[in-house]
Backbone bond lengths (Angstrom), bond angles and torsions (degrees), N, CA, C in turn:
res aa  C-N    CA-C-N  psi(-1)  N-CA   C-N-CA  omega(-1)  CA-C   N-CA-C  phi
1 X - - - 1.437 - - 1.527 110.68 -
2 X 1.674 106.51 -82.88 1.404 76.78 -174.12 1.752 93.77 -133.17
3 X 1.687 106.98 148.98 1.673 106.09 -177.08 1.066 126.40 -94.79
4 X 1.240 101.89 129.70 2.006 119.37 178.60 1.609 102.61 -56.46
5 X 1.167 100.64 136.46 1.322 118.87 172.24 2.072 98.33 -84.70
6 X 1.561 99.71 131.55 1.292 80.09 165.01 1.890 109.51 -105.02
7 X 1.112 134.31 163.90 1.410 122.94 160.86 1.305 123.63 -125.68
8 X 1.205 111.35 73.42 1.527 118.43 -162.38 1.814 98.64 -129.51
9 X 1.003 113.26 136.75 1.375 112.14 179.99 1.665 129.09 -87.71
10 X 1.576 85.37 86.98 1.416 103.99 -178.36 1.488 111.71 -111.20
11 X 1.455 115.87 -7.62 1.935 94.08 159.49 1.200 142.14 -40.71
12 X 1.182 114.69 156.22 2.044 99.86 177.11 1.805 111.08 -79.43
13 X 1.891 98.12 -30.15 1.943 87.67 163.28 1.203 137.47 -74.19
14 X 1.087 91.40 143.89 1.758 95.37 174.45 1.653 116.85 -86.17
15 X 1.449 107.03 167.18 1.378 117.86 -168.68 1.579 111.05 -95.64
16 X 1.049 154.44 77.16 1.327 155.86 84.80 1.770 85.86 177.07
17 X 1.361 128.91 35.81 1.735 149.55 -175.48 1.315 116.90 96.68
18 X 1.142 111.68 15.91 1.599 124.35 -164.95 1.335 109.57 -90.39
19 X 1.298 118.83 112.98 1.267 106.07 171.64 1.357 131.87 -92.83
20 X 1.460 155.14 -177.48 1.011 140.05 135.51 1.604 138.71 -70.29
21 X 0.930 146.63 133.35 1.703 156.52 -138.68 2.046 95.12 -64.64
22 X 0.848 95.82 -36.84 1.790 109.93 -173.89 1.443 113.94 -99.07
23 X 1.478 109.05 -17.43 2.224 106.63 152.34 1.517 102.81 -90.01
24 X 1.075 133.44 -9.94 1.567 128.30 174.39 1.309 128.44 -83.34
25 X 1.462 107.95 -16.87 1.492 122.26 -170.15 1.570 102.38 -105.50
26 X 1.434 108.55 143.09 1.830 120.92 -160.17 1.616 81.16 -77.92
27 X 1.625 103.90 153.18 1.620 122.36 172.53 1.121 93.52 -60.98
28 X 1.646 155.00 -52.68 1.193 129.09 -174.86 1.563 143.13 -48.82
29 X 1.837 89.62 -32.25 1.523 88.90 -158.70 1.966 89.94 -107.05
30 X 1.541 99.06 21.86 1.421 91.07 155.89 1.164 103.55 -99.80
31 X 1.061 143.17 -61.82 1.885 125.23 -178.40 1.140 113.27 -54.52
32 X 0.989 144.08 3.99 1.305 137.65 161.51 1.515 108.60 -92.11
33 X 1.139 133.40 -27.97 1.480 145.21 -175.97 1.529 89.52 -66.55
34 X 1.641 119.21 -82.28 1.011 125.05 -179.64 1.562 123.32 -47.93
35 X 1.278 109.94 -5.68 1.445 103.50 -178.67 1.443 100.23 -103.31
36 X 1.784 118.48 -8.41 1.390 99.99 -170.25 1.739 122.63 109.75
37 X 1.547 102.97 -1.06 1.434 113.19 -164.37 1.659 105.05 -58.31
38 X 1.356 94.38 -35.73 1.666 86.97 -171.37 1.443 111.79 -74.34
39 X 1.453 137.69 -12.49 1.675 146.16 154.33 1.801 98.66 -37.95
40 X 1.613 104.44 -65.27 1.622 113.58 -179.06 1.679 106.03 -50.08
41 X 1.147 121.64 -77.20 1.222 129.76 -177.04 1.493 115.54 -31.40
42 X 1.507 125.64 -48.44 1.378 120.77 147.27 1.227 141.07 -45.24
43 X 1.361 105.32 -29.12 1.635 97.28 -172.08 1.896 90.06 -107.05
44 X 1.202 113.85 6.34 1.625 93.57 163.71 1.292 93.33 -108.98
45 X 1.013 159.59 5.28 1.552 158.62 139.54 1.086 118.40 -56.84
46 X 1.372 122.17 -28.38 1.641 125.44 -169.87 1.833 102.55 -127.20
47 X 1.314 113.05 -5.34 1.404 105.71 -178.42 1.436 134.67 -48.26
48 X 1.740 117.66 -42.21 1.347 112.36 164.59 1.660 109.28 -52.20
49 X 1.063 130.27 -46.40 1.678 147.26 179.71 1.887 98.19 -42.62
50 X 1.213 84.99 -62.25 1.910 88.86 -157.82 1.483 99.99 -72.45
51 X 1.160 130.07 -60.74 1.917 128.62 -174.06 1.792 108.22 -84.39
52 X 1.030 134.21 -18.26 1.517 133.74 176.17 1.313 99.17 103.56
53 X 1.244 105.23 178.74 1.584 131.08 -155.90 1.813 92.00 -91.49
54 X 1.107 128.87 -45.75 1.531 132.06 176.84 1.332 106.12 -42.49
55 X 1.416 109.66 -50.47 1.493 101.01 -153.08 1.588 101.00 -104.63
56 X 0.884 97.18 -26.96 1.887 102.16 170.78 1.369 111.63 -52.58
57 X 1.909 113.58 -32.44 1.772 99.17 -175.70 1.462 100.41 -79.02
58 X 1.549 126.19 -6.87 1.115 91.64 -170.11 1.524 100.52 -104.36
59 X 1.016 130.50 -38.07 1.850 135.86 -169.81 1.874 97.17 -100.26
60 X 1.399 95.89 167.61 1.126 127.11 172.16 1.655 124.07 -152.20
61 X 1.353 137.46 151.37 1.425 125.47 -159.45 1.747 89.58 -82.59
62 X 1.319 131.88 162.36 1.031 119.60 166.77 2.013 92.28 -125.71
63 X 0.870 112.22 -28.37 2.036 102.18 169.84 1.636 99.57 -177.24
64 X 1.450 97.22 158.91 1.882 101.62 -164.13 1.728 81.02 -101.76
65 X 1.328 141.03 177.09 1.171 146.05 101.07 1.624 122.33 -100.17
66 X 1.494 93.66 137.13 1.718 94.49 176.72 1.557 97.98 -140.78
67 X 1.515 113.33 154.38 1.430 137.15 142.18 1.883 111.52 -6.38
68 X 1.204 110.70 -177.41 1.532 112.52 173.33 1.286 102.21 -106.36
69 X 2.019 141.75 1.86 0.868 129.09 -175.27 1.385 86.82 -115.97
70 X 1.511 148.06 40.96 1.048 143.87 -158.77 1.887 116.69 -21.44
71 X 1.299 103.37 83.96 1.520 130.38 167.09 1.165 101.95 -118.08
72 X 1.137 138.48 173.73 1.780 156.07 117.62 1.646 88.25 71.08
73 X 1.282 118.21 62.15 1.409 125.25 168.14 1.495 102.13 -97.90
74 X 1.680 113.73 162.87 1.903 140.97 -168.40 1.732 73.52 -119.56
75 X 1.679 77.49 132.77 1.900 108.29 172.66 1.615 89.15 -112.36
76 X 1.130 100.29 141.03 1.957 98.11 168.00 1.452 93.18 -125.04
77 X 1.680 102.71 127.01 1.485 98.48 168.35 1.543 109.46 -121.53
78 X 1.199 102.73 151.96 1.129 115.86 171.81 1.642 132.30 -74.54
79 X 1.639 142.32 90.32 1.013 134.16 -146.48 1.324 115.99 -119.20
80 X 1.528 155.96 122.82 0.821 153.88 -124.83 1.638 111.95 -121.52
81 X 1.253 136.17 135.17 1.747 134.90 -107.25 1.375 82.54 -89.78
82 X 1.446 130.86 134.11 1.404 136.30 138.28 1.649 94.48 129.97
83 X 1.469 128.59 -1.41 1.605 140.17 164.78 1.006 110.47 -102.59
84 X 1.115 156.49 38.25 1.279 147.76 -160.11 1.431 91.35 -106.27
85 X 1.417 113.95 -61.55 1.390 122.88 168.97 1.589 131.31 -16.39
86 X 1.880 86.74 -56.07 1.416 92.55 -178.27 1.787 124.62 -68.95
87 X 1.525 106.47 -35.46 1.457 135.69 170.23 1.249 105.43 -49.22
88 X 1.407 126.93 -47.94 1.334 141.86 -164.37 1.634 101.77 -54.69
89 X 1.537 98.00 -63.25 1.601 112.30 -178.74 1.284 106.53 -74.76
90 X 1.520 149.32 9.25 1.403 140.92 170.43 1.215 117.53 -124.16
91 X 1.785 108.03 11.75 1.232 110.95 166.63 1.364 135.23 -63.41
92 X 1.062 118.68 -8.53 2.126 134.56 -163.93 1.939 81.63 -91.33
93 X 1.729 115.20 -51.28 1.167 107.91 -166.27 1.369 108.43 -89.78
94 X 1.144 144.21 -13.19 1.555 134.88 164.49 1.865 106.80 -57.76
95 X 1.634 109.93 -34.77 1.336 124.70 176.62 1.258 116.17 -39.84
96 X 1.631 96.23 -72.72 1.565 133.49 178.85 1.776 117.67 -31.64
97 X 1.678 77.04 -60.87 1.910 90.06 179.71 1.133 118.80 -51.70
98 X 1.693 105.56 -58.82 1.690 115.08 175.81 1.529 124.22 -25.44
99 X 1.537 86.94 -79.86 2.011 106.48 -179.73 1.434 88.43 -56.63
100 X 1.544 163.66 -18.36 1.275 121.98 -170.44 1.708 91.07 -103.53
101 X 1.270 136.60 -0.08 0.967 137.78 175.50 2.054 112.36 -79.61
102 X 0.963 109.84 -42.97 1.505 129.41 173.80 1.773 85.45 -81.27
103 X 0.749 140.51 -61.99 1.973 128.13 -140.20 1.379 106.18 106.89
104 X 1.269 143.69 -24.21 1.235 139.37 -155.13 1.081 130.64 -148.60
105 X 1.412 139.98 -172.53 1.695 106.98 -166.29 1.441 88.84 -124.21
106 X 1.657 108.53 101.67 1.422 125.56 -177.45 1.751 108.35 -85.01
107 X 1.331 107.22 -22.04 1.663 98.92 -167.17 1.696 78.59 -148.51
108 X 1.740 95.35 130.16 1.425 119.71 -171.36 1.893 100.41 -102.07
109 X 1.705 99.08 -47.34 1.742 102.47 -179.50 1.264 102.25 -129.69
110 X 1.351 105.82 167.46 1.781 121.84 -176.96 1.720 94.12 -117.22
111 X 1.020 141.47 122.62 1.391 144.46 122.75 1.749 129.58 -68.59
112 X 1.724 106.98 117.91 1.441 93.42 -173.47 1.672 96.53 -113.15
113 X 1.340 84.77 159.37 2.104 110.63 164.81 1.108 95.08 -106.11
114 X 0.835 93.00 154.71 1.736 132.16 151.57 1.428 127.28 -74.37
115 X 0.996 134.56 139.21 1.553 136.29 175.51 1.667 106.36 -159.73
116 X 1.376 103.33 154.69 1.415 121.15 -164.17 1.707 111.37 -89.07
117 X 1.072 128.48 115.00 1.713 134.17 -172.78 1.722 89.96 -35.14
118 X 1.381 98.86 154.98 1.685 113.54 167.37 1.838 92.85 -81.20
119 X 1.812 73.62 158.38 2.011 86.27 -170.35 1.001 97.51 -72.70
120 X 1.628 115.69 154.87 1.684 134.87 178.45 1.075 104.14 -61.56
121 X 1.342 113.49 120.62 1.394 119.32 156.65 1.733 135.63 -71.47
122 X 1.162 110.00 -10.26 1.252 143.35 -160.09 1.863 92.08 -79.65
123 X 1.579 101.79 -60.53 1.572 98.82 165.30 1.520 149.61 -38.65
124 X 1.773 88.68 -41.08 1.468 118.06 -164.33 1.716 83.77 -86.26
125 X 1.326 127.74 -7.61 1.825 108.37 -175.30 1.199 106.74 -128.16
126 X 1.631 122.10 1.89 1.684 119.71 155.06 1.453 109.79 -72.83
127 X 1.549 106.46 -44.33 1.890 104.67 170.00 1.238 120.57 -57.01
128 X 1.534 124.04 -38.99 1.596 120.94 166.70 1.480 90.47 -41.28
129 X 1.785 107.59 -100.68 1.461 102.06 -148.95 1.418 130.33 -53.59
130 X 1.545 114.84 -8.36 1.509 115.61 179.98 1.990 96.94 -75.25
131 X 0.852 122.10 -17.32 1.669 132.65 178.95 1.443 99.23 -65.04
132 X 1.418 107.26 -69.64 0.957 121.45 -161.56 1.397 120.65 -67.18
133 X 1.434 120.91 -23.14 1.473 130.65 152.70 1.542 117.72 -58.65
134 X 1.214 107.18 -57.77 1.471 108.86 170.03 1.379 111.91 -33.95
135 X 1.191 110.46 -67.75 2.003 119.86 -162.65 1.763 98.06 -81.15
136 X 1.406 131.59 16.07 1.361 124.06 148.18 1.487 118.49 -93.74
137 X 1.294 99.53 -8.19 1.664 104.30 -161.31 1.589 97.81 -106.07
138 X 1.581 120.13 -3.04 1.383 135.26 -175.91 1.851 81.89 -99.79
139 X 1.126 126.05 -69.94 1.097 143.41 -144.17 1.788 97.76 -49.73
140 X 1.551 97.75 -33.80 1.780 107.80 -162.53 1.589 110.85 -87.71
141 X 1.593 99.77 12.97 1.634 100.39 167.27 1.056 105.32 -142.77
142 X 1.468 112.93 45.42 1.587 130.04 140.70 2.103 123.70 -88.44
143 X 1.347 100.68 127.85 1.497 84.68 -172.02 1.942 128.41 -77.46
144 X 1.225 89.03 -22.13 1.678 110.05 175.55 1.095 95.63 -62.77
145 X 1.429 123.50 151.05 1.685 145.70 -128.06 1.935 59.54 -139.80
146 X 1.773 98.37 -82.56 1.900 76.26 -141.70 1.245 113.11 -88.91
147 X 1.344 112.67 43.10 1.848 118.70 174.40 1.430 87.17 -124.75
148 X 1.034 107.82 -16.31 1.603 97.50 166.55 1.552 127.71 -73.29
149 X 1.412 117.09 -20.26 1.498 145.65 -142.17 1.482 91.94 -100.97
150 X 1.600 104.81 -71.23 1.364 144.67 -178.39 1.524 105.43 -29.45
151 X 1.800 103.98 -62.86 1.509 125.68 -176.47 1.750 109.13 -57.95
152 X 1.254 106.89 -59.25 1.423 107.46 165.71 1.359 133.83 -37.32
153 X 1.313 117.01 -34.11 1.428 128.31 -173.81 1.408 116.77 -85.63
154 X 1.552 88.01 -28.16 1.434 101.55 -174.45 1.584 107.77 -75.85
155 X 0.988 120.47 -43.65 1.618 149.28 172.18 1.745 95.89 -41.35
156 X 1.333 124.58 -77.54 1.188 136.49 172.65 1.236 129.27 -34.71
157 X 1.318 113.16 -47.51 1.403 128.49 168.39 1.414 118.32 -48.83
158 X 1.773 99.25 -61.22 1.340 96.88 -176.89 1.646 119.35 -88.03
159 X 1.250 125.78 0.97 1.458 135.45 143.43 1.508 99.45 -46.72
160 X 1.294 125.94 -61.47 1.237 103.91 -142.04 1.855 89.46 -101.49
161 X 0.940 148.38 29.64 1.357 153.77 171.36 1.439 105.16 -91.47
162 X 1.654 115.63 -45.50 1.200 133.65 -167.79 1.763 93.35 -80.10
């Protein structure tokens, strides 16, 4: 019968270049607004700060989920193989810290993963210098003084680059 006018500002022009605060902002970092991203973004900004230096080397948050009134949100952290244990038992206080860090009780449970230690580095630099012994002990039954010199340095360099 008859049509409602709506008057809500949904054109794509703007009013004398003016935009509104919510056509200016990228589609991403509006669902993330609304989801709360900037709550996340704090507590991985402040995480060594908020849980301590112990528990920070071993976990890290890997994503929060919460509700649309962001209360009583799941932290998933990421914990690294043979701590799980310890995380397990400092979960009430990773809780604790959070909500008194926000004012409010933003994260109700912690869910952890698992993840595999980074490779030893310790390995990757006994093979440097065991290399690098080898090719001095090649180097010392060369008769040239300064290709001998030359070779060495060269040797060193890239030992110590690696």
């Amino acid at each position: 019968m008859h049509d409602k006018k709506n008057y809500s500002n949904k054109s794509s022009h703007s009013i004398q270049g003016l935009k509104t605060i919510s056509k200016s902002l990228p589609r991403g970092l509006k669902t993330i607004l609304k989801k709360g991203g900037y709550n996340y973004s704090s507590i991985i900004n402040n995480w060594s700060k908020l849980v301590g230096k112990k528990i920070s080397d071993v976990c890290y948050p890997k994503s929060i989920k919460t509700p649309k009134e962001l209360k009583n949100g799941t932290l998933i952290l990421n914990v690294s193989h043979g701590n799980e244990l310890f995380i397990e038992y400092s979960k009430r206080d990773i809780i604790e810290k959070i909500n008194a860090f926000f004012g409010y009780q933003f994260i109700k449970e912690i869910r952890l993963i698992l993840i595999k230690d980074k490779m030893d580095t310790n390995k990757k630099i006994t093979s440097v210098t065991d290399g690098n012994i080898r090719y001095h002990k090649k180097i010392e039954d060369i008769n040239n003084a300064s290709f001998k010199k030359n070779l060495s340095k060269l040797i060193n360099a890239f030992g110590k680059k690696k």
